[in-house]
C-alpha positions in Angstrom: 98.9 39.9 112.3 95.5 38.8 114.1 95.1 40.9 117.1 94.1 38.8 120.5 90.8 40.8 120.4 89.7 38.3 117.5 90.2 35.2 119.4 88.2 36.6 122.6 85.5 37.0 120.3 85.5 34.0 118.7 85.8 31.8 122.1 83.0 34.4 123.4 80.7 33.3 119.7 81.8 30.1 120.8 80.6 29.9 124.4 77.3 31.7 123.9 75.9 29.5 121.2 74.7 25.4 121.7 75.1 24.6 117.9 77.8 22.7 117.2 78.2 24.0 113.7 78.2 27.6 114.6 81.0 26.7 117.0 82.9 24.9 113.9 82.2 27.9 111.3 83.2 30.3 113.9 86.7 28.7 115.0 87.6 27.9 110.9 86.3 31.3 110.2 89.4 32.4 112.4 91.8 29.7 111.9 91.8 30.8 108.0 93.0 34.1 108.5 95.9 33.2 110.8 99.5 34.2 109.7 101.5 30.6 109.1 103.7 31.5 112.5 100.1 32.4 114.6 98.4 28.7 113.9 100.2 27.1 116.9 99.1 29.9 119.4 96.1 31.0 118.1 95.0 26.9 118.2 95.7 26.3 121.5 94.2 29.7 122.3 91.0 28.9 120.8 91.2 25.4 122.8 91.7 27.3 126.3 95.0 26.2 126.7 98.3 28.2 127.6 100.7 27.9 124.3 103.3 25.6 125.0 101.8 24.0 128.7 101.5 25.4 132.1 103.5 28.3 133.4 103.6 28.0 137.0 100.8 30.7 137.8 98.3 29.6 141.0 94.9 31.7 141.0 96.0 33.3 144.4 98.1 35.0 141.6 95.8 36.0 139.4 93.1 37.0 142.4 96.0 39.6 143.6 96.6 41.3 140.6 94.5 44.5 139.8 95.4 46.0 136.7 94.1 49.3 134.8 92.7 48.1 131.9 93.6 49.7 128.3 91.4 51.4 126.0 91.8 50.1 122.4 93.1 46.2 121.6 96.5 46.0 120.5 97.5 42.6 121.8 98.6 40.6 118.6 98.6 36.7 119.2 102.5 36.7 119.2 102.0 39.1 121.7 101.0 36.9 123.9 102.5 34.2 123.3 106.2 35.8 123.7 104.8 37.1 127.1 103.8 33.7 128.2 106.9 32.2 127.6 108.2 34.2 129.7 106.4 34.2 132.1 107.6 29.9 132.0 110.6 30.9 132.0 110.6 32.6 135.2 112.0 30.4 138.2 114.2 30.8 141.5 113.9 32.9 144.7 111.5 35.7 144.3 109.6 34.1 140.8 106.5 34.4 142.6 107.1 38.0 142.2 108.2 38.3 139.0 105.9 36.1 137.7 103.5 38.5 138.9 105.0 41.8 137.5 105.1 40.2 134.0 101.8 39.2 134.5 100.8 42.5 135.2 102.8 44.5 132.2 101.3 41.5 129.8 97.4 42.8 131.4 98.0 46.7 131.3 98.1 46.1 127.5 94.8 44.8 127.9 91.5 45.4 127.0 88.7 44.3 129.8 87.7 41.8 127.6 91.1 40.6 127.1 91.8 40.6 130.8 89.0 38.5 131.6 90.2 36.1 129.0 93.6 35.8 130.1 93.0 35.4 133.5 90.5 32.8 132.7 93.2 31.2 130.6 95.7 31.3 133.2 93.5 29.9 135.8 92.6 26.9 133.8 89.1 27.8 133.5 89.1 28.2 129.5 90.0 24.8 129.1 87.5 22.5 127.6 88.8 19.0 126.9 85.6 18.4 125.2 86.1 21.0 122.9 88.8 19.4 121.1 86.1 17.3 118.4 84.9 20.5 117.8 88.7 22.1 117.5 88.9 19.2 115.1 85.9 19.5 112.7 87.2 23.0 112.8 91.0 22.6 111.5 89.4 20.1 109.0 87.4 23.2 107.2 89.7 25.9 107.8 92.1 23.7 105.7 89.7 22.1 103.7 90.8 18.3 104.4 88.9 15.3 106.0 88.2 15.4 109.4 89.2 11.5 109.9 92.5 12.5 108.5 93.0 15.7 111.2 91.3 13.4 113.8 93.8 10.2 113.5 97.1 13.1 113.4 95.6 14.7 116.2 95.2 11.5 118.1 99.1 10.3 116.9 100.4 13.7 117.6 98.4 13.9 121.0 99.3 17.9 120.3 96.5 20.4 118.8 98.5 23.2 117.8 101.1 21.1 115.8 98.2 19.2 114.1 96.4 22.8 113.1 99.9 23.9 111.5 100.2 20.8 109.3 96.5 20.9 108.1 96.8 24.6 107.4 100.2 24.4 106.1 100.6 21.4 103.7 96.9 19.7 104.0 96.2 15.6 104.3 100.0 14.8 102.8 101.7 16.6 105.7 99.0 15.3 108.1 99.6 12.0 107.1 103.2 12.0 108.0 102.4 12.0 112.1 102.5 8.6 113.1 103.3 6.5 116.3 106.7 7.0 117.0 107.8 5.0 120.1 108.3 7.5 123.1 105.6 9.8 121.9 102.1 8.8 123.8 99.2 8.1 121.5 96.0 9.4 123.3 94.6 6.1 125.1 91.0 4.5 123.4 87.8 4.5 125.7 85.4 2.4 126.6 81.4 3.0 126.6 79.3 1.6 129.5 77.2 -1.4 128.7 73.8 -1.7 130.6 74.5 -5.5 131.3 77.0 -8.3 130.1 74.0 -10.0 128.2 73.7 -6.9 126.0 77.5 -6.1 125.6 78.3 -9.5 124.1 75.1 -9.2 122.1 76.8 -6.3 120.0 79.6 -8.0 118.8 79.7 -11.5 116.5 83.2 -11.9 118.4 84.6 -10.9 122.0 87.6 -10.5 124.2 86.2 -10.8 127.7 89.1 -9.8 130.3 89.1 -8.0 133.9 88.0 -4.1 134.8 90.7 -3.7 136.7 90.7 -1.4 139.6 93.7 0.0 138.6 95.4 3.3 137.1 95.8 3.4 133.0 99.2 3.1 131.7 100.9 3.5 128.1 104.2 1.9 128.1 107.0 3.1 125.3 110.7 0.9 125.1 113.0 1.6 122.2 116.0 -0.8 123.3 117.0 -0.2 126.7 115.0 3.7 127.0 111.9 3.2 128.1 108.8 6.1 129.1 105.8 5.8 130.8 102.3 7.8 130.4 99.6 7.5 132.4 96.2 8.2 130.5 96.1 11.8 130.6 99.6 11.5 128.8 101.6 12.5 131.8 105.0 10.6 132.5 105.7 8.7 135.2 109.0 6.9 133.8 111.4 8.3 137.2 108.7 7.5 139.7 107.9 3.8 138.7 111.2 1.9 138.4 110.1 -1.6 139.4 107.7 -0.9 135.8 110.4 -0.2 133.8 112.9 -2.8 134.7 110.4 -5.3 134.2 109.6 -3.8 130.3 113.4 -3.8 129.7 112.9 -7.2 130.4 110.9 -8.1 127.7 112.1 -10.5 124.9 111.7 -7.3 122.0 113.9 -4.1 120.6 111.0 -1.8 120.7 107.2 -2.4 121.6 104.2 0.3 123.0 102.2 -1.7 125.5 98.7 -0.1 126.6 97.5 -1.5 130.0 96.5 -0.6 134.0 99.2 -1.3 136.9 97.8 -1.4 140.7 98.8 -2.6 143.9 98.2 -5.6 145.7 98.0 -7.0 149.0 99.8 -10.0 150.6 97.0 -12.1 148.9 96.8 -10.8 145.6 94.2 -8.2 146.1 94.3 -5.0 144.6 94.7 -2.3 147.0 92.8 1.3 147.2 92.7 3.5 144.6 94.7 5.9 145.8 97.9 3.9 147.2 98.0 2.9 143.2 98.0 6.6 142.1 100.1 7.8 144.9 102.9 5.9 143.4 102.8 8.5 140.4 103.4 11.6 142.7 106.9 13.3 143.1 106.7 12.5 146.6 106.0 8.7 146.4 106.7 5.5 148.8 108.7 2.7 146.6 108.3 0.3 149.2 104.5 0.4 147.6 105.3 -2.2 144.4 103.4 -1.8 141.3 102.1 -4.9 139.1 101.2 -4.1 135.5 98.7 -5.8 133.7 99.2 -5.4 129.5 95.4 -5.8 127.3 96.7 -3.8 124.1 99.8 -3.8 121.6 100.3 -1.0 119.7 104.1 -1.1 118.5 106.0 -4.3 118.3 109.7 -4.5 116.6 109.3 -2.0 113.5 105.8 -2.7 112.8 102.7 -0.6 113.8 99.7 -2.5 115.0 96.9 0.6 115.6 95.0 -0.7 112.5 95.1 -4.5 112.6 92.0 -6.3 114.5 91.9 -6.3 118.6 92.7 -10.3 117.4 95.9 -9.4 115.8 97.3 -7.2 118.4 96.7 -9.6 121.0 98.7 -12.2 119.3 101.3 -9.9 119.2 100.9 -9.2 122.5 101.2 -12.9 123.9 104.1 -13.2 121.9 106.0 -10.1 123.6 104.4 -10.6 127.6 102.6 -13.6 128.4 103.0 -13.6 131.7 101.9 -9.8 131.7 98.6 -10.2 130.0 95.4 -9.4 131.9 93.2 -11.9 132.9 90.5 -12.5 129.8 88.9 -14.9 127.5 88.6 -15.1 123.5 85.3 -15.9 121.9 83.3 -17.4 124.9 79.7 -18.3 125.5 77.3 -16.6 127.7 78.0 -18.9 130.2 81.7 -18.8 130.5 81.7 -14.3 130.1 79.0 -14.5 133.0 82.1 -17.1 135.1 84.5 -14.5 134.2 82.6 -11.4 135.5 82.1 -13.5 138.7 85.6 -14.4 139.2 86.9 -10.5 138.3 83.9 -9.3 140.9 85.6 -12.1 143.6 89.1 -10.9 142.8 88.0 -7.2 144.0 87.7 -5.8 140.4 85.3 -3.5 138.9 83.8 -5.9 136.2 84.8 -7.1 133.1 85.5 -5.4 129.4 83.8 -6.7 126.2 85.9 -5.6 123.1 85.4 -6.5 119.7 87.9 -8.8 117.9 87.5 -7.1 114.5 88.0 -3.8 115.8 90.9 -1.2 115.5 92.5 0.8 118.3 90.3 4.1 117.9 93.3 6.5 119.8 91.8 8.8 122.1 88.3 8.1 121.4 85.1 6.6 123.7 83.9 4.3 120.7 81.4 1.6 121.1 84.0 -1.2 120.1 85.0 -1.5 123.9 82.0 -2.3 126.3 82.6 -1.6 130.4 80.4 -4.0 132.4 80.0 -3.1 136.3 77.4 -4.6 138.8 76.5 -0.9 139.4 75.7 2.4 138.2 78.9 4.4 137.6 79.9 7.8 136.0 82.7 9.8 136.0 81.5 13.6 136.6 83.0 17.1 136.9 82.9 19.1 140.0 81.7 22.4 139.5 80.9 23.7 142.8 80.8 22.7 146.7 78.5 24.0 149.4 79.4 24.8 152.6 78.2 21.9 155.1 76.1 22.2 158.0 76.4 20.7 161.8 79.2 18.2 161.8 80.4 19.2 158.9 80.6 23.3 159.1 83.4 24.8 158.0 84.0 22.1 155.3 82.9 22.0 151.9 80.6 19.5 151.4 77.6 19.4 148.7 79.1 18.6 145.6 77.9 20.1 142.1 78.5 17.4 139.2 78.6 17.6 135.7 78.6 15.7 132.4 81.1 16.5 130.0 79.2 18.3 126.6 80.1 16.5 123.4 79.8 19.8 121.1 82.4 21.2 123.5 80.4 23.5 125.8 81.5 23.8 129.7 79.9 20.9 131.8 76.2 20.4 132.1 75.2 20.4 135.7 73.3 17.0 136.3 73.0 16.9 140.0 74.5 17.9 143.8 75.5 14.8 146.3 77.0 14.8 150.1 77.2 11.2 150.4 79.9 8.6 150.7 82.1 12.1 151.9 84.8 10.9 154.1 86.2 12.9 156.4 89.3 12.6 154.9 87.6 13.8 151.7 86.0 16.6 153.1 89.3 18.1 154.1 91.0 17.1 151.3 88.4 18.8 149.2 87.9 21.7 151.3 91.5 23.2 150.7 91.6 21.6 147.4 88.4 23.5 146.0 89.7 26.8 147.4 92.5 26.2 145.1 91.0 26.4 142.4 88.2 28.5 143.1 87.0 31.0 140.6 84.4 32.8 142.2 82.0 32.3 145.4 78.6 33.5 146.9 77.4 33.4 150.5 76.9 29.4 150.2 78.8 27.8 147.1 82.4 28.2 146.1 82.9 27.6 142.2 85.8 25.9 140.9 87.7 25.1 137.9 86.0 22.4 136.1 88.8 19.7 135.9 88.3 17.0 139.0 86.6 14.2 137.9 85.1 12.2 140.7 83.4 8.5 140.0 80.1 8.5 141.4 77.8 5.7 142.2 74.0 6.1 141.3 70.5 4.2 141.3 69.7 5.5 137.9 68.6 8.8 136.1 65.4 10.5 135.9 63.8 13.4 133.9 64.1 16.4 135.7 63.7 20.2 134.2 65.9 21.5 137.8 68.9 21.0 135.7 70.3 22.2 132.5 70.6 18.4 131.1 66.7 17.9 131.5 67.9 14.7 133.6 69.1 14.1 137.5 71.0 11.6 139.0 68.8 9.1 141.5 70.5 8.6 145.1 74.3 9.5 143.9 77.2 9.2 146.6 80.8 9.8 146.1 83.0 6.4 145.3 86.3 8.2 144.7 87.6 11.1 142.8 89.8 10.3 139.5 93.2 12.1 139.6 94.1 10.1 136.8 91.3 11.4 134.7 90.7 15.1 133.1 87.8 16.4 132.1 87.6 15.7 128.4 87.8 11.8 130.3 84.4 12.5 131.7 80.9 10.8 131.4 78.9 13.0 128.4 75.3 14.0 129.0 74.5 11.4 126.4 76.2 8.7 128.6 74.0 10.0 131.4 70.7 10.4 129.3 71.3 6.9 128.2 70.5 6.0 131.4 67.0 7.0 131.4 64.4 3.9 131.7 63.0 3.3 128.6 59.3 3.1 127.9 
């Protein structure tokens, strides 16, 4: 059995180097000497996730406990992941308590090392979306199989651990029997930013041109009458949306995965804020608020699987299945028309327009350069790392934001730049007790957080700069909105933002 000890040094090898190929050699290096029963665990270990979800444990929790730590490792991986499920299983009056004694019997069993890790892990603060391609390339030569083939179950699947037990266990045959099965989510495809419409249509021989919506992401499942609905970090939504899932019953089809946005609109067809759309997908939620969904993608129709057919063929499909459904777009249209389009989406209070090539398949869970997003401004979705305390008007609240960009060889954030502006009041409060939340550590002026709040941020441009880690700072950013839809392995990577740099 593989002691814990061995996957705190491995994630420790794997945070203290920038090469993505040490970080590979190092995860397969551990993932080949797992016991068949330790892959699961050990994998979402390694990823910085708790085996088998959250448990219920806040970090006012974790700040509390103060536990001896033990000499010599002898924490095995099953270990910990018998105590963890536990601890899950833990509910009713007085589970903050016990939750906290289990916690406490699972630490005093505990190295330091170990400690550190497993508060970390129940924090939050070990998990790295971004380190899933590297989690990928990983599996693929632990097992000795194609990455492509450990990518594409991974991205069916949506679930690490179960893909690292089939490539370990019966290589590309038993990863080749995940596929989309209707009421499991398939991780959403991305888009790329595009530095103007001229040079997004420019890319392509042939285009879809629809509407950026302003809208929240949803992935619609129906098998008969059951129906489930994800939003795009794969969370369901099904009891909190009925309106949504009456009108997909509705639909002239047995079975059919529909990948779309949904928002809400005014009394003149105008889409709402933000954040009335997403309140709609808390528990606590208003249904007097109606959604309207607005379909761009078919994945599933009636028995047949559409993920590898051309973007033309999956739109055929889905005008055939919800016409009156589809978003607002254009097939194969000149310069001129695109450019109308963009106009009319701007007027309609959108964000912009998509570009997305006809010939192209649906890349699940990946930001490929097939789909093009065109705003009229500078946008990126960032990662808070850090607030400072504010000054005059705004003592007392947390205000200076620091932002990072996601790291593609799946590395924590890369700090990019600090911003106070756009900051409601609202905001400030809201992220004032929200930061504390999730705080991990502070100094006299800057509370440190969890890195998982994405928050969109509006920006001039980029410039060289050695003050930060990325070598590049943002020009004259200021808060549009923060993303609850979005995670961190959603972000903006610090290619996106150095992509940004004038050229010349």
């Amino acid at each position: 059995m593989v002691l814990l000890a061995e996957v705190v040094a491995t994630s420790r090898e794997v945070s203290a180097t920038r090469s993505r190929k040490a970080k590979t050699t190092a995860i397969a290096g551990l993932l080949g000497r797992l016991d068949a029963v330790e892959v699961r665990p050990a994998t979402a270990l390694l990823a910085g996730e708790l085996p088998g979800g959250r448990a219920g444990v806040g970090w006012s929790t974790l700040a509390a406990l103060r536990v001896a730590a033990a000499a010599e490792p002898a924490l095995t991986i099953g270990d910990v992941d018998s105590a963890i499920g536990a601890v899950r299983l833990i509910k009713g009056s007085g589970s903050g308590q016990r939750r906290a004694e289990s916690l406490t019997e699972l630490l005093s069993r505990a190295t330091a090392a170990e400690q550190e890790f497993l508060v970390r892990l129940f924090g939050g603060e070990l998990r790295q979306g971004a380190l899933e391609g590297v989690m990928i390339e990983a599996i693929a030569a632990a097992a000795e199989v194609r990455t492509d083939a450990v990518r594409r179950a991974f991205m069916l699947s949506g679930r690490l651990p179960a893909t690292a037990e089939a490539a370990l266990r019966g290589g590309e045959p038993a990863l080749a029997e995940f596929r989309l099965e209707v009421g499991r989510p398939v991780r959403p495809m991305l888009a790329s930013p595009a530095e103007n419409l001229a040079t997004a249509l420019a890319e392509f021989d042939e285009v879809s041109v629809e509407y950026k919506l302003d809208g929240a992401r949803i992935q619609v499942h129906r098998n008969g009458d059951d129906v489930h609905i994800y939003t795009r970090t794969l969370r369901e939504i099904t009891r909190n949306v009925p309106e949504l899932v009456e009108l997909v019953r509705g639909l002239n089809c047995q079975a059919v995965v529909l990948d779309g946005e949904t928002l809400a609109l005014d009394d003149a067809g105008r889409p709402r804020p933000f954040q009335e759309t997403m309140g709609r997908f808390g528990a606590q939620n208003s249904r007097e608020l109606l959604l309207h969904p607005y379909f761009f993608d078919c994945l599933h129709l009636d028995g047949e699987d559409l993920l590898d057919l051309p973007l033309r063929q999956r739109l055929d499909a889905l005008g055939a299945v919800a016409p009156q459904h589809r978003i607002p777009a254009t097939q194969s249209p000149s310069p001129e028309r695109a450019a109308e389009l963009f106009d009319e989406a701007l007027d309609a209070g959108h964000e912009g327009v998509m570009v997305k090539a006809l010939d192209s398949g649906y890349a699940a869970g990946r930001r490929g350069r097939s789909w093009r997003k065109v705003k009229p401004q500078h946008t990126l979705d960032l990662v808070v790392l850090a607030a400072e305390w504010g000054h005059g008007r705004r003592r007392g609240y947390l205000s200076n934001l620091h932002l990072g960009a996601r790291d593609p060889d799946g590395g924590p954030p890369i700090m990019v730049g600090k911003t106070f502006k756009g900051l409601t009041d609202e905001l400030l409060a809201w992220q004032t007790a929200e930061f504390q939340r999730r705080e991990t550590h502070r100094d006299e002026w800057t509370v440190h957080v969890v890195p998982e709040l994405v928050v969109e941020i509006e920006l001039d441009g980029v410039q060289i700069s050695p003050r930060y880690p990325g070598g590049v700072a943002l020009r004259f950013a200021r808060v549009l909105r923060y993303r609850p839809e979005k995670d961190a392995a959603s972000a903006d990577s610090i290619e996106a933002v150095r992509a940004m740099l004038p050229s010349g």
